[in-house]
N, C-alpha and C positions, 0 to 999 in steps of 0.2 A: 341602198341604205348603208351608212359609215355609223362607227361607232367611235368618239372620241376614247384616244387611250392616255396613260400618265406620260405629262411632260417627256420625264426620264425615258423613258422607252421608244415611243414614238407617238406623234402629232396624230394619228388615223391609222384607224385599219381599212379596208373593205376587203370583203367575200363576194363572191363572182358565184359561188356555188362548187367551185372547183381548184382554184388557185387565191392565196392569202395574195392582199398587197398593202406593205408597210410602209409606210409616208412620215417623212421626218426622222429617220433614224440617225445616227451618229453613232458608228460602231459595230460591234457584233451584240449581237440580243438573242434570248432565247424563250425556245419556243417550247412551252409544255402542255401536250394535250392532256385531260383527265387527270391531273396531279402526274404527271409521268414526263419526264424529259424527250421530246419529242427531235429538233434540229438545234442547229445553233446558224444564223444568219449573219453576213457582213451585210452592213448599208452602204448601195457604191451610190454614190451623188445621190444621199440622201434617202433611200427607197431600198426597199429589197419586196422580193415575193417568191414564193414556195406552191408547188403544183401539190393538191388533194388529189389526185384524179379518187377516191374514195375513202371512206372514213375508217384510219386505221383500227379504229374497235368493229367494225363489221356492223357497226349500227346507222341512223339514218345519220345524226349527230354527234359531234365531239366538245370537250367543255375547252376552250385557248383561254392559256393564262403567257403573258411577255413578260419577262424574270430578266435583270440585269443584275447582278452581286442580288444585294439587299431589298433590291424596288423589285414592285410584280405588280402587274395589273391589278382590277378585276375579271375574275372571267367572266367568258360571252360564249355564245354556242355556236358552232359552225352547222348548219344543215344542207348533206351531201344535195349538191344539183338543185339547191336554192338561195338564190343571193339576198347578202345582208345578214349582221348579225342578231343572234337572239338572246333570251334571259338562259343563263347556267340552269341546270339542274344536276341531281345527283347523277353520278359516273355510273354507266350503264352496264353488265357484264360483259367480257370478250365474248363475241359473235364470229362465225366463221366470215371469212372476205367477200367481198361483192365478185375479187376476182381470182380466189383460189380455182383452181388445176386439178382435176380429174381426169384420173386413167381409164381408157373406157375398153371395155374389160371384152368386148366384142370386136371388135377393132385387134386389139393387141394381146390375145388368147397366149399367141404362141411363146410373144415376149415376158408377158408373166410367167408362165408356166416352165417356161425354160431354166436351163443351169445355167449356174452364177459361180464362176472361181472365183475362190475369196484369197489373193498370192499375200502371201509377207515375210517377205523379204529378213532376213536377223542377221546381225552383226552385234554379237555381245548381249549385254543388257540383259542375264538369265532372269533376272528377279521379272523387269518389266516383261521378257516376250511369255512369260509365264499368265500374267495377267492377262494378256492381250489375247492370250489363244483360251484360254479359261472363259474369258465373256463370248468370244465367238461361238464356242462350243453349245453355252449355256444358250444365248440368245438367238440363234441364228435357225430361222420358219423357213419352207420351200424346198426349191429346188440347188441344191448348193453341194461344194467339194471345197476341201481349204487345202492349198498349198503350202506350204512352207519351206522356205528354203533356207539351208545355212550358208552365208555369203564367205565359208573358211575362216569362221568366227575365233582367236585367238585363245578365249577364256574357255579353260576346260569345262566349265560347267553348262555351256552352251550344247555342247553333242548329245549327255546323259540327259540332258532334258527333254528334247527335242525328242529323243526314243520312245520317252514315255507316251510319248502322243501319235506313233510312228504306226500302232496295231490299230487304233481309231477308224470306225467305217466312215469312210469316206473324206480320211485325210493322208494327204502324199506325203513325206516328209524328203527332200533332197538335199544332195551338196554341193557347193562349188569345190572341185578340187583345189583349185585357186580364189582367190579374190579376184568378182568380176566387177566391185561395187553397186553401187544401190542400182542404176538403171540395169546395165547388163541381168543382175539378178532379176529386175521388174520385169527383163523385156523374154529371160528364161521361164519366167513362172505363165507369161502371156501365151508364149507358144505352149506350156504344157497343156494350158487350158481349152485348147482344140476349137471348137466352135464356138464356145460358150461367150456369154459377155465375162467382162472381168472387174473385181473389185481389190482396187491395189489400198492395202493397208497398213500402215507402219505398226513393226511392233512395240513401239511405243505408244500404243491407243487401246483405249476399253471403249466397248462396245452394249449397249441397253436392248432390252426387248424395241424388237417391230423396226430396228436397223437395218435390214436388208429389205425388208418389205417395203421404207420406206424410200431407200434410195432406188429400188425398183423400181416405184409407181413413179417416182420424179422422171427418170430416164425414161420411160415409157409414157408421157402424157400427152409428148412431142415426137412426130416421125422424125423430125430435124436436129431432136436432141443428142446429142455426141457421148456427154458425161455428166454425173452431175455429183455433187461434191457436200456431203456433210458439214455440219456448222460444229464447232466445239468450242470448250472453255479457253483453249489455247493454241491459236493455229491461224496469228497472222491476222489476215483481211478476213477470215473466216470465224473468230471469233465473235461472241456476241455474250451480252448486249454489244461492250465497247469493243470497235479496230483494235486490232494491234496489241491489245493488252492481254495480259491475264488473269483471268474470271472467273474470282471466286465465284460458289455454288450460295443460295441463299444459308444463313444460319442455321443450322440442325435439318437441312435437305441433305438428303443423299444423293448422289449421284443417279438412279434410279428415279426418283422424283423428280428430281429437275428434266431428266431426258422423258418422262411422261408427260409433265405438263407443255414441254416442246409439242411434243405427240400430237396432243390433243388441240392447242392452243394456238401454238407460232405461226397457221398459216399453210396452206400449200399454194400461195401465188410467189410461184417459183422465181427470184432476182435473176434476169441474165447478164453473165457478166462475161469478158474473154476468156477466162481462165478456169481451171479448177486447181484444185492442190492433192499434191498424192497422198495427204495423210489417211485418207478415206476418201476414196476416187472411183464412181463406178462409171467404167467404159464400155460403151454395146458394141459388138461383136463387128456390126456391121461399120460402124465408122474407122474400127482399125482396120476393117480391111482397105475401106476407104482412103485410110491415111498413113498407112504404115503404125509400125511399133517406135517407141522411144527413141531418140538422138544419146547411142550408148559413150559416143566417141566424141561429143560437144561436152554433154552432162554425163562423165562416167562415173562421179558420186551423188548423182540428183542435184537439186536444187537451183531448180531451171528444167528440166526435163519434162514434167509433164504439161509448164505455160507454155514451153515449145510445139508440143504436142498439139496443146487446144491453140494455139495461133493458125498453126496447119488444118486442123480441123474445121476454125472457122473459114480461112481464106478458102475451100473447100464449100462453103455453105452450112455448117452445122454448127448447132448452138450449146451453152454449156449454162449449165443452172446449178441453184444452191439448193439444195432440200432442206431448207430451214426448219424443218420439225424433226429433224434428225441430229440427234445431238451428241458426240462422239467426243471424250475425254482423251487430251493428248498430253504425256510428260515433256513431248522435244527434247533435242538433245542427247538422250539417252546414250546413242552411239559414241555421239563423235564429240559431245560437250559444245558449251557457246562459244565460245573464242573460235573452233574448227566449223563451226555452224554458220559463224559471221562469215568468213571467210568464203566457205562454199558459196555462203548464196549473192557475197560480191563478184564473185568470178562469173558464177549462172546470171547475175543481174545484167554484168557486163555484154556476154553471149546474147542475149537475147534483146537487149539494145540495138546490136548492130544489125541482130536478125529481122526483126520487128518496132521501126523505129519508134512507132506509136503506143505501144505496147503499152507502159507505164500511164499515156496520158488516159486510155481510154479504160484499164482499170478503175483510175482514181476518180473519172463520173462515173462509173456504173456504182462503186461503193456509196453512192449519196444519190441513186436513182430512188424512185417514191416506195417500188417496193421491198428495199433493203431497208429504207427507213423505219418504212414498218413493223419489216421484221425485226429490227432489232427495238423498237419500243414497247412491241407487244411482249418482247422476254423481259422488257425490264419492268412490267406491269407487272406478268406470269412469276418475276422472281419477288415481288413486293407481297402479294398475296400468301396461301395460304397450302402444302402441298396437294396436288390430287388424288383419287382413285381410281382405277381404271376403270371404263365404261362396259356394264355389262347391259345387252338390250335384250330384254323379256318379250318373248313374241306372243302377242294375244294375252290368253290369260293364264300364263306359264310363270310359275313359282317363282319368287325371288328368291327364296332360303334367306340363310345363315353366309351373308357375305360383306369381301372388303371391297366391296366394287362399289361405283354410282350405279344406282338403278334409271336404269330407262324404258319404254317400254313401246312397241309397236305392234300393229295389227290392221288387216283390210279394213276401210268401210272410208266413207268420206270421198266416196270416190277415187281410192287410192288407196297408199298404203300413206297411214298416221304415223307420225311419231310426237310422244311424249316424253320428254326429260325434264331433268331440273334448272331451278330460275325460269320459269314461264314458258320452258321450249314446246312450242305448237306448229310441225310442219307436217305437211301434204305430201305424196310424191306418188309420178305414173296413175294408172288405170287400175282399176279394182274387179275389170273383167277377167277370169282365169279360161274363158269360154276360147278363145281366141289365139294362137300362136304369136300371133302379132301383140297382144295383149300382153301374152307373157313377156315379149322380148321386153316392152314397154318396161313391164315392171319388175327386170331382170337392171334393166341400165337406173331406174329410178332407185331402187335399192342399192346397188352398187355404189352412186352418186350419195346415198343418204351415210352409208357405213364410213366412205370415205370422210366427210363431210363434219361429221360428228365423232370421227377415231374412236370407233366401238372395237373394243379389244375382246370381245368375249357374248356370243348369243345362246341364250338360254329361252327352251322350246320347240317344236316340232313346227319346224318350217316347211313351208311346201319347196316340192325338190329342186324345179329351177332358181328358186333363190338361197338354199342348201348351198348347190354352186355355184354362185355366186360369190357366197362369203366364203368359199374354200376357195373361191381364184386370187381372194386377196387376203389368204391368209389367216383365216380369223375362225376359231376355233367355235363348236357349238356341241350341244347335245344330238348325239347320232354322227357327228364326222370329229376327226381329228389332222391338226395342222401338223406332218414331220418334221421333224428336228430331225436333219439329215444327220446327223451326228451320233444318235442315240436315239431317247424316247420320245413320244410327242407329245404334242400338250393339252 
């Protein structure tokens, strides 16, 4: 079935059920699902078409509208894994993906539970690396140690800072006696961190509740995964919604809201791309042994250091991903300003050319692969909307109080365990036998699968004990256990 579209745009659509195909075009046209800017297409002799492999709202259906300047279709309805189009209806709410990523928590015990050095590297910038160690402190769930290091930072006020944070359990503070630059320092804070994975973080970046939790479960969802790397306001190919740019927060959001409704919203069908970036960079333990530490003596003031690294990693076999529901504030520059920033990273661009010829080309399709696309429409959706709450789930028939949370709520029966939340959410999950070992394990991975699923930040009620642990291997605080804040109190 085809659906004639306006002159202006193009002559036909058709849906396959899976891949758009535009007939007649002249140009570049775009493409917006649900009111929301979705791609932008060239037409080569006349045609273009774009892979759905699934519906970025996580629903069966999406509404296409083709927008060229002033002209716009009508829209039509795309239904996943059914060809031909349909009549519009009203936009449905964001749904989790068909092909979001779960950590499975049986499998990968030891990876969760383990320690995570969190290194950052300082050179200057007292104001920013004050912020940046302030939201770690604040935000950071698990098993964790922060590094810090002074890279023989110039500005006196760089050392009296740093002290203040130096008595902290469970944070190191060191120095270069010299300037080793940014990688040397990245690749000193890596050896401090002994076995553990590592999270290189500029201190130039603020950090939100469930940031480490989150780059955790990304790197862990996959045995093959190497690193995986934070999305921010300002950081390159890493930004979102748009590349390259910088991204203001919606009107009267805070920074905290925005990085929640990522949380909950964006997705965990993890983009693979070659690369990660060291603004927020978690690397597991095991692939640096793998592949060695940083290139100190290519990139000895970064910028190129760590694409070297994941180049190595991949030609190796390992893969790197974005954790798109992680949303991590970066100023850039701080250190070294833009003009020294260009520079650096024409020289690392250079290096990494000769190293990796392909490099450039095979970044620039993974950034327009179907699940970056989606990542990035679903935040330009999440940023048009309205801010969130965090999700609290009421187990059985356990109180909701006096609270700022979304209420949800679950409990046995249905042959499983239920969940009910808001906008019509009605799911099932695992066995409702407790008789059984097997039963439990069942409804140990089924819960775990549901928490992740739904980014329940907080369980209120007396859970039965295997799933107690459950939510305590991913962090997530309840009545009867508490999540540390390796840093101080818990929450």
């Amino acid at each position: 079935m085809t659906m004639q579209a306006s002159p202006a745009l193009a002559a036909r659509v058709d849906w396959d059920g899976r891949e758009l195909r535009l007939h007649g075009v002249d140009g570049e046209i775009e493409l917006w699902l649900d009111g929301v800017f979705y791609a932008r297409l060239a037409g080569q002799d006349g045609a273009a078409r774009l892979a759905l492999p699934c519906a970025p709202n996580g629903r069966t259906r999406v509404n296409l509208e083709l927008r060229r300047g002033a002209a716009c279709s009508a829209a039509v309805a795309l239904e996943s894994g059914r060809a031909g189009l349909g009549r519009a209806a009203a936009a449905l709410p964001l749904a989790p993906l068909e092909n979001d990523e779960y950590v499975d928590i049986a499998a990968c015990a030891a990876g969760l539970a383990g320690e995570a050095a969190i290194v950052v590297p300082v050179y200057n910038a007292p104001q920013a690396v004050r912020a940046c160690l302030d939201s770690v402190l604040a935000h950071t769930r698990g098993a964790a140690r922060l590094i810090v290091i002074d890279d023989a930072s110039p500005d006196p006020a760089v050392a009296p800072l740093l002290q203040d944070y130096a008595g902290r359990r469970g944070v190191s503070v060191l120095r270069n006696e010299q300037n080793l630059g940014f990688t040397g320092t990245a690749n000193r804070g890596i050896a401090a961190a002994g076995r553990a994975d590592v999270v290189l973080l500029n201190a130039d970046t603020e950090v939100a509740p469930h940031w480490l939790c989150g780059l955790r479960r990304a790197a862990w969802s996959h045995a093959a995964i190497a690193s995986a790397t934070a999305v921010s306001d300002n950081a390159g190919a890493f930004s979102v919604p748009e590349l390259e740019q910088e991204n203001p927060l919606p009107q009267d959001w805070s920074f905290a809201q925005a990085a929640l409704a990522l949380w909950q919203q964006a997705g965990t069908a993890y983009p693979r791309l070659p690369t990660g970036n060291g603004f927020c960079l978690y690397l597991k333990r095991a692939a640096l042994d793998a592949v060695g530490v940083l290139d100190a003596e290519a990139f000895p003031q970064g910028y190129g250091e760590e694409n070297d690294w994941c180049q190595r990693a991949a030609a190796a076999g390992w893969q790197h991903v974005i954790a798109g529901n992680v949303l991590v504030r970066h100023a850039r520059s701080q250190s070294f300003g833009h003009e020294r920033r260009r520079a650096l990273g024409e020289a690392g661009m250079a290096v990494l050319r000769r190293r990796w010829p392909h490099y450039e080309s095979e970044v620039g399709a993974s950034l327009f692969s179907p699940r970056r696309r989606v990542l990035d429409w679903r935040v330009r959706r999440l940023y048009a909307e309205a801010p969130p709450l965090p999700r609290l789930l009421c187990w059985e028939d356990a109180e909701v109080g006096a609270t700022n949370h979304s209420a949800w709520r679950a409990g046995f029966g249905g042959g499983g365990i239920w969940l009910q939340g808001p906008q019509g959410v009605q799911e099932t999950f695992g066995s409702e036998n407790l008789a059984a070992a097997a039963a439990r394990a069942d409804q140990a991975a089924a819960f775990a699968r549901l928490l992740q699923r739904w980014a329940i930040a907080r369980i209120s009620g007396a859970l039965p004990a295997h799933l107690a642990a459950v939510a305590a291997a991913l962090n997530i605080a309840g009545d009867g256990w508490r999540v540390a804040n390796p840093f101080g109190d818990g929450a």
